[in-house]
N, C-alpha and C positions, 0 to 999 in steps of 0.2 A: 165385799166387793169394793175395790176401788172408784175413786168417781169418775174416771175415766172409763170403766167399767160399766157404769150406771150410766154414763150417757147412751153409750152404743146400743146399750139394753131400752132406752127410754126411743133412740131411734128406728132401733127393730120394730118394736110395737108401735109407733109414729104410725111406720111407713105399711101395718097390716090395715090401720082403721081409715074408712072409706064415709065417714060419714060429716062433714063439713062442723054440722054441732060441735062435736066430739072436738075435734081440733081445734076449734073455736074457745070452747070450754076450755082445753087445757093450756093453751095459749093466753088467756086471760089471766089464770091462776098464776101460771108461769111469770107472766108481766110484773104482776102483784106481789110475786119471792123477792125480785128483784129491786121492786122498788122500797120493797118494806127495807129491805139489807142496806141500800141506799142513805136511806133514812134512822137508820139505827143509830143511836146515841152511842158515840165513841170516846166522848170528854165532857170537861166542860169551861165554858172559860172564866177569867176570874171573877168577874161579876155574877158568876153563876147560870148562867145559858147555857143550854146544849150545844154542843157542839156534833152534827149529822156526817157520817161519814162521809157522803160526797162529796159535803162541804171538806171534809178535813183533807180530804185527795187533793182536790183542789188546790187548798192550800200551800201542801205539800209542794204541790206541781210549778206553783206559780214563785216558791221559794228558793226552790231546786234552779228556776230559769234566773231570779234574779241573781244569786249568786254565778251561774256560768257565766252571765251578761255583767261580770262583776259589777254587779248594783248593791253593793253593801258597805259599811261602814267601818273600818278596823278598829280593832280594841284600843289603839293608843287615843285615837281622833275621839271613840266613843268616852274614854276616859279624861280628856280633854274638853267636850264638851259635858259633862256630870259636873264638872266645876260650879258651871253656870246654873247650875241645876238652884 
């Protein structure tokens, strides 16, 4: 089965159980997948820290925006300032 497959199938059976617990229960679980995946070690940086997926989305995302918002530095300027280094 595809996981597209396996949703439909997980909201079939959702939508037979009638008991609040049940729902409750697997909605907690469900939370819990999530945030484990979340938090999963995807790197790490050089000092040796993990680096957690949502943090590296983020990251991502917030890099992605500076570069559209040209907030970045060009190779000649960055190699002009290394001088100084």
């Amino acid at each position: 089965m595809t996981a597209q497959d396996y949703r439909i199938s997980i909201n079939q059976l959702l939508d037979q159980v009638g008991d609040n617990t049940v729902l409750e229960t697997y909605y907690e679980i469900l939370k819990n997948v999530v945030k484990l995946n979340e938090t999963r070690i995807v790197g790490y940086e050089t000092d040796g820290m993990p680096i957690p997926k949502l943090q590296f989305e983020n990251e991502v995302i917030a890099a992605r925006e500076r570069v559209v918002s040209r907030e970045f530095i060009s190779h000649d300027n960055l190699a002009k300032q290394m001088k100084n280094w």
